[in-house]
Backbone as numpy.savetxt, mean C-alpha at the origin, in Angstrom:
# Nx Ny Nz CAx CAy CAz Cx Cy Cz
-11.13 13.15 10.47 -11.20 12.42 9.21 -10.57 13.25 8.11
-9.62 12.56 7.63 -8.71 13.35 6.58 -9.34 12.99 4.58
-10.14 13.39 3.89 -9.73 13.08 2.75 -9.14 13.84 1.62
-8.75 12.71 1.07 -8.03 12.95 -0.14 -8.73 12.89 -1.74
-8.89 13.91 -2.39 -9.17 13.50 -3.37 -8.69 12.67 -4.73
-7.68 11.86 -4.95 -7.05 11.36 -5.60 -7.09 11.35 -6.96
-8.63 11.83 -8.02 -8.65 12.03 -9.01 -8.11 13.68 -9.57
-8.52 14.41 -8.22 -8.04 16.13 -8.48 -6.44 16.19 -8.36
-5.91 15.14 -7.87 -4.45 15.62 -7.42 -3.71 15.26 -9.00
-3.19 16.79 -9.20 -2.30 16.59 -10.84 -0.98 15.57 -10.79
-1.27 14.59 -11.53 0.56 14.04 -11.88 1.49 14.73 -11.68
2.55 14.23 -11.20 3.68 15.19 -10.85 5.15 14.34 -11.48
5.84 14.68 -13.06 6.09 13.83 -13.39 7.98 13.93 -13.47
8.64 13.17 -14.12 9.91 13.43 -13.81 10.69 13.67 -12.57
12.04 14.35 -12.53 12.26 15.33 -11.63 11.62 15.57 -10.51
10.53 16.33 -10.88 9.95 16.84 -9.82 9.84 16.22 -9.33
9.43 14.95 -8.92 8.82 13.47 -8.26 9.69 13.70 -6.86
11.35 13.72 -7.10 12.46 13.34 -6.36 12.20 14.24 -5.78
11.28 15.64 -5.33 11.53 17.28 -4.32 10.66 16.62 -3.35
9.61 15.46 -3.60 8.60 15.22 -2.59 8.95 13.92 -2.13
10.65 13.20 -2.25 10.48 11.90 -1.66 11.26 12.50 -0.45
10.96 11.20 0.31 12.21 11.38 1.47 12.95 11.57 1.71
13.61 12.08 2.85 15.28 12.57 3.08 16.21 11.41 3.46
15.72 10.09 3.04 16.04 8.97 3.18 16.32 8.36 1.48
15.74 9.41 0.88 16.35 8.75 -0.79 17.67 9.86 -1.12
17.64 11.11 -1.24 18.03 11.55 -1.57 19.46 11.16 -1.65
20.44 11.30 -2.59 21.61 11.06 -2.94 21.69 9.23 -3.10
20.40 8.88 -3.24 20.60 7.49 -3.35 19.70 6.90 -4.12
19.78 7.42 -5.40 18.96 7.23 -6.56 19.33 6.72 -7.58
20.75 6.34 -7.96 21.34 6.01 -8.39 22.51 6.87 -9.77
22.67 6.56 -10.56 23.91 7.16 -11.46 22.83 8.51 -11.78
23.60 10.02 -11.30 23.21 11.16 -11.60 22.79 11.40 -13.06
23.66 10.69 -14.38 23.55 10.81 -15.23 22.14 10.24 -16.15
21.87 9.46 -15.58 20.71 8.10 -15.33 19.59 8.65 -15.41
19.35 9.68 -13.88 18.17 9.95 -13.56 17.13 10.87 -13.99
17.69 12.10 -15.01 16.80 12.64 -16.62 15.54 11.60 -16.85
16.72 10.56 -17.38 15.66 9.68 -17.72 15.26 8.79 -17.42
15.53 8.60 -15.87 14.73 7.41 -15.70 13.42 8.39 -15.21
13.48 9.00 -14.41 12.02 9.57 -13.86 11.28 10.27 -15.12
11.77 10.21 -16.18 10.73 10.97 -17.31 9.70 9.96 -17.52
10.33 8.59 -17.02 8.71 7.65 -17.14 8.16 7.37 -15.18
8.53 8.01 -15.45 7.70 8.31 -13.74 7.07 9.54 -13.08
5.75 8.57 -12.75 4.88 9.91 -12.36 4.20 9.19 -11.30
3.56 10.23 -10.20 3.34 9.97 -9.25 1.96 10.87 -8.33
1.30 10.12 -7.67 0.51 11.27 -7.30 0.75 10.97 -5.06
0.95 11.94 -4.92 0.96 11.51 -3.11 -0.42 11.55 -2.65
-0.55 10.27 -1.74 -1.96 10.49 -0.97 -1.94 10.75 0.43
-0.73 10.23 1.05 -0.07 10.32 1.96 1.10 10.35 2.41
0.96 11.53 3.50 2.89 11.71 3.71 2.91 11.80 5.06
2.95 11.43 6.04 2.94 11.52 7.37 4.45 11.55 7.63
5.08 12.75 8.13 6.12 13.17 8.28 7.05 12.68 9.78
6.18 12.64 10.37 6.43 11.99 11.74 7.11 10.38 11.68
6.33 9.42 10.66 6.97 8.01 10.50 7.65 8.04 9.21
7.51 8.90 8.34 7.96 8.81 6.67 7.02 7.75 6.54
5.84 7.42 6.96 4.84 6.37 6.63 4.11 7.35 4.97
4.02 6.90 3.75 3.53 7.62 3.28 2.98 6.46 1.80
1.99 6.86 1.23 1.13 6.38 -0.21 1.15 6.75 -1.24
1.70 6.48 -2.11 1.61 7.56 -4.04 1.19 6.29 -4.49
0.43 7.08 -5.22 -0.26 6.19 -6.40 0.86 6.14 -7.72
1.90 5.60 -8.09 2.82 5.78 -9.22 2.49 4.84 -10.12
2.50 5.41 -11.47 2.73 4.97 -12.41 4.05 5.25 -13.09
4.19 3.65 -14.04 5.65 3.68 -15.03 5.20 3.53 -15.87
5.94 4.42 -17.15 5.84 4.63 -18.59 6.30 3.31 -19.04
5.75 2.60 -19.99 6.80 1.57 -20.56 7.66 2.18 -20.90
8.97 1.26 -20.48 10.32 1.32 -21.11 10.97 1.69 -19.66
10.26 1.85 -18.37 11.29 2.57 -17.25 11.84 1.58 -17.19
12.84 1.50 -16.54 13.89 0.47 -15.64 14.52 1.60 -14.30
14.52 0.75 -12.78 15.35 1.15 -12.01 16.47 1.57 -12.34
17.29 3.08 -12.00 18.46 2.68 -12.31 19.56 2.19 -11.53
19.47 1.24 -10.54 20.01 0.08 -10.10 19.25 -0.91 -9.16
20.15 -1.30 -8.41 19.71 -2.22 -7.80 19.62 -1.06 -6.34
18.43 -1.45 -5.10 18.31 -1.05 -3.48 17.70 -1.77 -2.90
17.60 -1.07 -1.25 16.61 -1.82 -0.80 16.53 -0.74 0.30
15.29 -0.54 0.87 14.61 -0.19 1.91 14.68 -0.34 2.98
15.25 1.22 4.08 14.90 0.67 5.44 13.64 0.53 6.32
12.71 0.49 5.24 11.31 0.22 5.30 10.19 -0.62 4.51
9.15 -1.40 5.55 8.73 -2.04 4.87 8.22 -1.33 3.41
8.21 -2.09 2.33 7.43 -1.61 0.86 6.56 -2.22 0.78
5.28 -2.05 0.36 4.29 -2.31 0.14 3.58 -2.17 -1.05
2.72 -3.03 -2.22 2.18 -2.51 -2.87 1.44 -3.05 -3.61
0.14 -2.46 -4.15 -1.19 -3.13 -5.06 -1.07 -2.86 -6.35
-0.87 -3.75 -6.87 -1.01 -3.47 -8.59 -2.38 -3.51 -9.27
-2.78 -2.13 -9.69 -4.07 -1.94 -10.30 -4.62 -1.89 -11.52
-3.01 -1.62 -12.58 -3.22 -2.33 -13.86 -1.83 -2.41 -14.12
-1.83 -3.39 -15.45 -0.14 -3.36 -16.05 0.63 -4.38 -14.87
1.45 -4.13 -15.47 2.45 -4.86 -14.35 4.42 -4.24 -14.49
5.06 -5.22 -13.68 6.60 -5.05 -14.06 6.86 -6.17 -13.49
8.32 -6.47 -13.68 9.19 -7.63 -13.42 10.20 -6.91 -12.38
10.11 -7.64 -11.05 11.02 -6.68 -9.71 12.29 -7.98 -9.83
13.57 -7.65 -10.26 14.57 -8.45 -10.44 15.34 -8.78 -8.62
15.03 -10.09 -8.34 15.62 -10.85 -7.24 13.92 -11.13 -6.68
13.33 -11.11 -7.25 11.61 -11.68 -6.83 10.96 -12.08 -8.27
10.67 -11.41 -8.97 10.05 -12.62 -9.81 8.91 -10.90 -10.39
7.84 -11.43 -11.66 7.29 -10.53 -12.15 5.36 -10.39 -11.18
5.19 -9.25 -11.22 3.64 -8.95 -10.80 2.67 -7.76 -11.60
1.42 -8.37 -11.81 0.85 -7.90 -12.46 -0.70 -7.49 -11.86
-2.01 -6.85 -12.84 -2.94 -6.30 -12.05 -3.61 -7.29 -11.08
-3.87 -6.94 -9.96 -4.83 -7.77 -8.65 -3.44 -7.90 -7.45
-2.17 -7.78 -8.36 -0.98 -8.69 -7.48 -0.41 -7.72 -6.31
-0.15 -8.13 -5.34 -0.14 -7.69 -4.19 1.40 -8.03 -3.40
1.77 -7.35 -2.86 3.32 -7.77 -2.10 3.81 -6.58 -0.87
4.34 -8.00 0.16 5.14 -6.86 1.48 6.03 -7.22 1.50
7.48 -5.85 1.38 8.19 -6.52 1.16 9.24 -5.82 2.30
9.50 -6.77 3.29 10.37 -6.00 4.60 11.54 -5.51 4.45
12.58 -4.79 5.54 13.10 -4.44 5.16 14.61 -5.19 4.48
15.43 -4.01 3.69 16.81 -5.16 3.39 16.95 -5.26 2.73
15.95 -5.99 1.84 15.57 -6.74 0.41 16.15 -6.50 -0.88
17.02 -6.54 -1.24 17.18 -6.09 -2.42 16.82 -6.53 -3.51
16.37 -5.21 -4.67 15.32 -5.40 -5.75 15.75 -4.16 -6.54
15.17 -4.44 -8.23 15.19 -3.52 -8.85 13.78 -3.87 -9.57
13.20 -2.84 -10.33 11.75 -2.87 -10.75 12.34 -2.38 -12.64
11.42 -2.95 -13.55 11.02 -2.62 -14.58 9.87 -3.09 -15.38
9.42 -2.11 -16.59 8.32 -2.57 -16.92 8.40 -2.20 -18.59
7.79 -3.47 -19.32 7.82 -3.05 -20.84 6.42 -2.23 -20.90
5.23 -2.90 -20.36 3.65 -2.59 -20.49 3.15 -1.25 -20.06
4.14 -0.95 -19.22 3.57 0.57 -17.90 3.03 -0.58 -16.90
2.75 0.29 -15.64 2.41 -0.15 -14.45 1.50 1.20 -13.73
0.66 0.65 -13.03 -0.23 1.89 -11.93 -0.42 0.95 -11.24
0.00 1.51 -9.65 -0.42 0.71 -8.48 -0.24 2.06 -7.24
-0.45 1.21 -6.33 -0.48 2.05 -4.93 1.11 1.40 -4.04
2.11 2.54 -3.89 3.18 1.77 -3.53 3.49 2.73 -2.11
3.65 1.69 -1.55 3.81 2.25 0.25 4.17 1.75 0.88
5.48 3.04 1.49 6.54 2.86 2.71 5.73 2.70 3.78
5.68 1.62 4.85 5.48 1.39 6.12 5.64 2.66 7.11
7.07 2.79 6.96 7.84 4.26 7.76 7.76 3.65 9.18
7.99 3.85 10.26 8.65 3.60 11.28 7.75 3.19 11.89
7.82 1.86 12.37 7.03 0.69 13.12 7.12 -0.38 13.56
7.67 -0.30 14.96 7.97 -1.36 15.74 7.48 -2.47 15.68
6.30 -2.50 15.55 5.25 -3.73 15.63 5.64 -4.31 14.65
5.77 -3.73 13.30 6.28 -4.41 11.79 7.82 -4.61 11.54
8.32 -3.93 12.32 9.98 -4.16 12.51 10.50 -3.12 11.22
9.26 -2.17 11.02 9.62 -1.15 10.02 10.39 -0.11 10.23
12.08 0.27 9.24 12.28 1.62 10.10 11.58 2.85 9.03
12.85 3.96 9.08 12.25 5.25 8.20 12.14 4.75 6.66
11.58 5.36 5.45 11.56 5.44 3.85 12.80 5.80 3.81
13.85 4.92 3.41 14.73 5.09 2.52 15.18 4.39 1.17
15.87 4.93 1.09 16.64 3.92 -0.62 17.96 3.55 -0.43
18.28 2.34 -0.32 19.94 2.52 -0.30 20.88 1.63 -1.21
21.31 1.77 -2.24 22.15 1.24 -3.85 22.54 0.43 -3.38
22.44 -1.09 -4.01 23.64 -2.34 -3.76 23.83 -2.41 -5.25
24.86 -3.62 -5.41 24.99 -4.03 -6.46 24.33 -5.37 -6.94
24.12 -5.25 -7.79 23.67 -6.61 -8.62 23.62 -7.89 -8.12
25.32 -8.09 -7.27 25.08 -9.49 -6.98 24.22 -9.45 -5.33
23.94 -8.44 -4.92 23.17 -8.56 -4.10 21.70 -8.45 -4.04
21.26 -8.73 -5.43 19.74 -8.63 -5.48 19.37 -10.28 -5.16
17.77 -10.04 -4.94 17.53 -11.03 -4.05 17.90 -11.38 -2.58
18.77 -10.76 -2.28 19.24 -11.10 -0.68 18.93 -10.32 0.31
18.49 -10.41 1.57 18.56 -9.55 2.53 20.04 -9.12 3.47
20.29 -7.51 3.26 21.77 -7.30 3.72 21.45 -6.48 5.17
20.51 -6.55 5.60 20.02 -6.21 6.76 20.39 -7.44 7.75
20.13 -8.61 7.51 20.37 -9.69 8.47 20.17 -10.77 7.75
21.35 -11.83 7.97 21.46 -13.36 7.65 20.29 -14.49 8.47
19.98 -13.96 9.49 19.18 -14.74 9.65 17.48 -14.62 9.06
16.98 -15.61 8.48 16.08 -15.48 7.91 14.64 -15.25 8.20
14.68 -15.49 9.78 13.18 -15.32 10.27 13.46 -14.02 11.11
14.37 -13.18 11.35 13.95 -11.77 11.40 14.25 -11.06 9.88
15.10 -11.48 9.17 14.81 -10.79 7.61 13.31 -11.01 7.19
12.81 -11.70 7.55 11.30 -11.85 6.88 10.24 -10.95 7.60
10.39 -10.36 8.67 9.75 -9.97 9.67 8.44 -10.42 9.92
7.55 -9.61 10.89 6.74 -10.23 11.18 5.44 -10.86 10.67
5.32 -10.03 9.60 3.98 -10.77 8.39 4.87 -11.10 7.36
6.00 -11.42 7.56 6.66 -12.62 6.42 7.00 -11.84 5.29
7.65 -12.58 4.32 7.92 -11.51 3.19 6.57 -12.08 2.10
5.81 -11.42 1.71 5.01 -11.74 0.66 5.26 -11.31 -0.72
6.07 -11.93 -1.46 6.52 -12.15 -2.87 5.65 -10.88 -3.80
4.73 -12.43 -4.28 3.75 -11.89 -5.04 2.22 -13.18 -4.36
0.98 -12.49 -3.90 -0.29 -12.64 -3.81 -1.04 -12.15 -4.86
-1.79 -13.05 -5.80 -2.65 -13.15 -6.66 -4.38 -12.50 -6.12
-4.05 -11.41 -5.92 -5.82 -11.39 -4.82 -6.88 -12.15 -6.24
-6.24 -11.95 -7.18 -7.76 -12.53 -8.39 -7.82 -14.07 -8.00
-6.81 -14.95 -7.87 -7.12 -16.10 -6.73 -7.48 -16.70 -5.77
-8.14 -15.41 -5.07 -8.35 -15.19 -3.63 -9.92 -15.58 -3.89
-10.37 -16.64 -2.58 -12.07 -16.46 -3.02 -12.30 -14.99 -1.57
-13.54 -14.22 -1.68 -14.25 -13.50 -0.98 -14.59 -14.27 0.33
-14.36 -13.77 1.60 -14.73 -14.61 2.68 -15.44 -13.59 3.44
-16.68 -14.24 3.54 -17.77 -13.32 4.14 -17.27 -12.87 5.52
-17.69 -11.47 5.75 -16.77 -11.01 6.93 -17.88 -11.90 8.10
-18.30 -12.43 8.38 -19.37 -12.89 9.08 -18.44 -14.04 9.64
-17.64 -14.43 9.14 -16.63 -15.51 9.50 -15.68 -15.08 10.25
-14.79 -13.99 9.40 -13.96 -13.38 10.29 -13.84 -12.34 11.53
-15.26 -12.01 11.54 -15.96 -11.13 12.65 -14.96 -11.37 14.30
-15.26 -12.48 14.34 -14.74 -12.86 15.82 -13.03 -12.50 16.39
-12.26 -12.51 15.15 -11.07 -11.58 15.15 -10.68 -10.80 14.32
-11.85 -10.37 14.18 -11.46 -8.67 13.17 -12.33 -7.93 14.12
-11.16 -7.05 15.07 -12.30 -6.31 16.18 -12.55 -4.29 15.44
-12.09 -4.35 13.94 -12.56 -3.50 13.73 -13.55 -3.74 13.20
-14.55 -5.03 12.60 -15.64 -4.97 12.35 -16.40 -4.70 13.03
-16.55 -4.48 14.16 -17.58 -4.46 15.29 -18.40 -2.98 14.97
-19.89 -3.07 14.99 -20.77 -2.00 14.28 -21.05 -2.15 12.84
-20.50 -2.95 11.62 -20.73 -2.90 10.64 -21.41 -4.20 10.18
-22.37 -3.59 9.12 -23.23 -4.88 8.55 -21.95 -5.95 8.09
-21.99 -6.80 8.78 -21.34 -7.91 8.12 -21.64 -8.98 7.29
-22.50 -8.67 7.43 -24.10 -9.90 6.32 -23.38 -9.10 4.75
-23.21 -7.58 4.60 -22.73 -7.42 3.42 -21.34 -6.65 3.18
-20.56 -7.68 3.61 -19.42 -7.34 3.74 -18.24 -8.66 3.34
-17.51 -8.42 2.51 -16.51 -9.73 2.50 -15.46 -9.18 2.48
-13.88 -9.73 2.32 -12.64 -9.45 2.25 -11.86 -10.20 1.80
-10.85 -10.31 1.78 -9.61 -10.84 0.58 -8.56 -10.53 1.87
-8.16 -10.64 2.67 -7.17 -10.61 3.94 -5.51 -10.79 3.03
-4.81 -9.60 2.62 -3.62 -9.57 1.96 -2.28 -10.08 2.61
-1.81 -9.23 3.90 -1.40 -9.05 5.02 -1.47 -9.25 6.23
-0.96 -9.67 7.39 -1.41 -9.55 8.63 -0.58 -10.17 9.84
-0.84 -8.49 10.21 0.61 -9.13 11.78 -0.44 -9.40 12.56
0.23 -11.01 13.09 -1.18 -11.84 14.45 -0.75 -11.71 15.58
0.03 -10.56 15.95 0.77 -10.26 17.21 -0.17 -8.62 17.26
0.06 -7.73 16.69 -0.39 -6.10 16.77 -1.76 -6.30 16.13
-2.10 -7.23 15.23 -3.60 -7.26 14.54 -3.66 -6.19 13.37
-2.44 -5.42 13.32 -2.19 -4.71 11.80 -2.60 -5.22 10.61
-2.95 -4.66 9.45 -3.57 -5.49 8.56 -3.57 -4.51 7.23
-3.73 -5.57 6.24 -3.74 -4.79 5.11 -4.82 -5.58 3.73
-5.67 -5.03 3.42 -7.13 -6.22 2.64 -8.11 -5.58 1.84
-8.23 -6.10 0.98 -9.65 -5.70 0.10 -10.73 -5.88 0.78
-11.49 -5.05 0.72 -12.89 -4.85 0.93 -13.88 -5.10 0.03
-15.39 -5.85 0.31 -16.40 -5.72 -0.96 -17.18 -5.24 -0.01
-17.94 -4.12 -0.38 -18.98 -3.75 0.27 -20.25 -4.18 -0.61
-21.18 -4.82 -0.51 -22.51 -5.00 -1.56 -23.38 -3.55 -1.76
-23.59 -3.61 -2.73 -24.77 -2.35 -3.31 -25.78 -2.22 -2.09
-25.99 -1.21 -1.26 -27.02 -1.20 -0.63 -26.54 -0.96 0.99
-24.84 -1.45 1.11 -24.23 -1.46 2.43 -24.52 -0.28 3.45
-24.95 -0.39 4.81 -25.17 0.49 5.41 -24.46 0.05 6.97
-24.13 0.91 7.38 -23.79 0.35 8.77 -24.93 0.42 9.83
-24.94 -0.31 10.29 -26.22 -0.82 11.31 -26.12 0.77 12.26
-24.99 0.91 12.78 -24.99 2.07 13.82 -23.41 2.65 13.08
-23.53 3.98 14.10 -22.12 4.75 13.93 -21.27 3.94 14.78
-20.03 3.85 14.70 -19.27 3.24 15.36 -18.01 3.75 15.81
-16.87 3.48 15.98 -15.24 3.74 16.03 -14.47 2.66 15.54
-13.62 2.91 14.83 -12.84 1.67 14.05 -11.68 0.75 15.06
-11.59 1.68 15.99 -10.89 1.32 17.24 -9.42 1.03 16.65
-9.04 1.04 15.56 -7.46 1.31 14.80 -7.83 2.58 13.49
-6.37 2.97 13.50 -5.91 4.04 12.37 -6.51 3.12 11.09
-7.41 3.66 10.41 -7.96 2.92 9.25 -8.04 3.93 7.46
-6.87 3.48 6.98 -7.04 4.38 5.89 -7.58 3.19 4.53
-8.61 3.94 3.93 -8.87 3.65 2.85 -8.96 4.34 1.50
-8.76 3.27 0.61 -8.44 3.95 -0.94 -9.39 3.11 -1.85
-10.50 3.66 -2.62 -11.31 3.31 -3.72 -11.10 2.78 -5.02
-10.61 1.63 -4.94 -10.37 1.23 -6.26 -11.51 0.58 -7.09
-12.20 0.81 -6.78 -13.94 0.59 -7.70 -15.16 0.89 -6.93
-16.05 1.56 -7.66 -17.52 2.06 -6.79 -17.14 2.95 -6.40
-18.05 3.14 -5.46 -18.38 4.76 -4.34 -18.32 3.85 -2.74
-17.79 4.73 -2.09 -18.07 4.43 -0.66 -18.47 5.83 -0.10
-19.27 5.58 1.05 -19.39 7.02 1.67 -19.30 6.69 3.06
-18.60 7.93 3.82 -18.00 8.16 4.90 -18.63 9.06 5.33
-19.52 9.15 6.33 -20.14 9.91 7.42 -21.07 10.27 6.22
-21.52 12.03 5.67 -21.76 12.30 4.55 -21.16 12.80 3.31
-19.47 12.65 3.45 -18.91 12.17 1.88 -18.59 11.01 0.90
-18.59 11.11 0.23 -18.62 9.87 -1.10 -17.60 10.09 -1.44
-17.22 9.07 -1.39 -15.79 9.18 -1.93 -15.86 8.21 -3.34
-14.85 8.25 -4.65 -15.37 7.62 -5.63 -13.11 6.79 -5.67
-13.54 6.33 -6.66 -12.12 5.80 -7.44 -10.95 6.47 -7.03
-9.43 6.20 -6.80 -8.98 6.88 -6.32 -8.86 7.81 -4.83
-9.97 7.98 -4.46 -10.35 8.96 -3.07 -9.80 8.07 -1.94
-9.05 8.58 -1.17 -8.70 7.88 0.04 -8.86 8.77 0.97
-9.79 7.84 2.56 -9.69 8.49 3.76 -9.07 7.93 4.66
-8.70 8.62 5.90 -7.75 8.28 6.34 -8.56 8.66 8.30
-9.09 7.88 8.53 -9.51 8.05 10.42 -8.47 7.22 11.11
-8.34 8.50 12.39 -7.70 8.09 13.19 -8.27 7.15 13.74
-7.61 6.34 15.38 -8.19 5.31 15.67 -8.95 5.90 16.88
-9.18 7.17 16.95 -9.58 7.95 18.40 -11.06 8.54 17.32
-11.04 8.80 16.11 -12.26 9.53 15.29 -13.56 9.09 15.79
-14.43 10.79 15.76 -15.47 10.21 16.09 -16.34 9.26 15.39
-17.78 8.59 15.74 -17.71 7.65 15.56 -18.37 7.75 13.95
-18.17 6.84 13.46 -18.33 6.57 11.95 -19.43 5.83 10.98
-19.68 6.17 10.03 -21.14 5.54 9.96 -20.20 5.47 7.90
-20.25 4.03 7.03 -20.40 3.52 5.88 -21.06 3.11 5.19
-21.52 3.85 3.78 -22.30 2.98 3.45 -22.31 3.33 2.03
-23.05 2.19 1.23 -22.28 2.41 -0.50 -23.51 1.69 -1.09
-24.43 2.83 -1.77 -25.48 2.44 -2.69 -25.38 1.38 -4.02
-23.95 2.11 -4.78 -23.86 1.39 -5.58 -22.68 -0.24 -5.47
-21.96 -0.17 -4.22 -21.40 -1.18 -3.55 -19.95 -0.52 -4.04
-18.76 -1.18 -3.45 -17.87 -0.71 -3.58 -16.31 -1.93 -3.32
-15.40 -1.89 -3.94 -14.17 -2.52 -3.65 -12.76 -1.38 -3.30
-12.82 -1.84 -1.89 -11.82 -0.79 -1.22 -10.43 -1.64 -1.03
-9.11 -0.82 -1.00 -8.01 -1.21 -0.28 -8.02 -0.84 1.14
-7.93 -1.79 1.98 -8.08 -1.11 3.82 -6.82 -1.70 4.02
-6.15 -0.46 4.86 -5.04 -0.27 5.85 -5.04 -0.24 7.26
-5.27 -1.13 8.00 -5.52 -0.93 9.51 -4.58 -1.24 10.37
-4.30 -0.35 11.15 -3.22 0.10 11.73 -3.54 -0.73 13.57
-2.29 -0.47 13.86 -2.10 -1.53 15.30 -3.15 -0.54 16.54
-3.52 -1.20 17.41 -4.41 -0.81 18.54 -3.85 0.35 19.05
């Protein structure tokens, strides 16, 4: 069991940002002259970097006034939760706090924001099941935003959980996990009587998944268990506790799908982002 403390980890702002991305951005950031200032409104904190897939998590925030400085797109899925603020991603449309999006690979997009933005933004990194390859960045031009230059055909450009725009989770009603129990086989061991979810994502081939959590005040897990998938979570309200740490706002853990077995539970209740990874 890996955690992270996410409130101790210092901003890392400007410049510096670009020493900890991938070897899949580098030289592809756009006009040299540009990039002073575009990253002076960018800051970032890493929660995860798994070097093996370039699968990795920063919590980034934008200063009002950033703008991309151009147009790219990813040879990996992007992913990401908006937790306050928002921006307008040009060739998709604008998203703001609760709003949620997967966005496969290809895609071309540029991001800006007048308000600032903080969210959780994350490369897939290499995954067959998702048709994800490595974190990269790679410059198009303008008239290719909005389009996928990976492939013309449209139902592998979308890949396998589809392209999701923008999802409103504040639209979303809570669906008691008690419903979805019967194919969510990582619930198995957990009180589900106090448990609901918001289901964001989801490949129905690997059972990969990506969803809000409500845990109710008082949540305990009936027994210790195994999550039986790679299950990382991140605290975006309340306390959760993991075996005997608490994790608060920000804090993300990260169990393998082999960890021993696991025991949750959250006095004061809690709303998590869960990442669950293929069998």
């Amino acid at each position: 069991m890996d955690v992270v403390r996410g409130s101790r980890i210092p901003w890392i702002r400007g410049l510096d940002t670009v020493a900890g991305m991938p070897d899949g951005y580098a030289g592809n950031l756009g006009p040299e002259a540009a990039l002073a200032h575009t990253y002076s409104l960018w800051e970032q904190k890493t929660l995860l970097d798994d070097t093996a897939t370039t699968r990795r998590i920063d919590l980034v925030r934008l200063l009002p006034g950033f703008t991309d400085p151009g147009p790219a797109y990813h040879d990996s899925v992007e992913e990401c939760f908006v937790l306050e603020g928002g921006c307008i991603i040009d060739g998709e449309g604008e998203v703001g706090a609760g709003d949620y999006f997967w966005r496969p690979p290809g895609w071309v997009h540029a991001a800006s924001t007048d308000t600032g933005f903080l969210g959780l933004l994350m490369q897939e990194g290499v995954s067959a099941g998702d048709a994800s390859g490595p974190a990269t960045r790679r410059e198009r031009s303008s008239a290719a935003l909005g389009r996928n230059v990976l492939s013309e055909d449209l139902e592998v450009a979308i890949g396998p959980r589809g392209w999701i725009r923008r999802l409103s989770s504040s639209l979303m009603p809570w669906v008691p996990a008690t419903l979805l129990a019967p194919v969510e086989d990582w619930m198995t061991g957990m009180d589900r009587r106090s448990l609901s979810v918001k289901m964001l994502s989801k490949n129905w081939t690997t059972g990969a998944c990506s969803l809000l959590a409500r845990f109710e005040p008082g949540y305990v897990d009936p027994e210790p268990h195994r999550p039986g998938r790679r299950l990382i979570a991140y605290v975006v309200a309340g306390q959760l506790t993991c075996n005997r740490t608490t994790l608060h706002r920000g804090d993300v853990v990260d169990l393998p799908a082999d960890s021993f077995a696991t025991t949750l539970s959250s006095a004061a209740g809690a709303d998590v982002f869960l990442k669950l990874g293929d069998c």
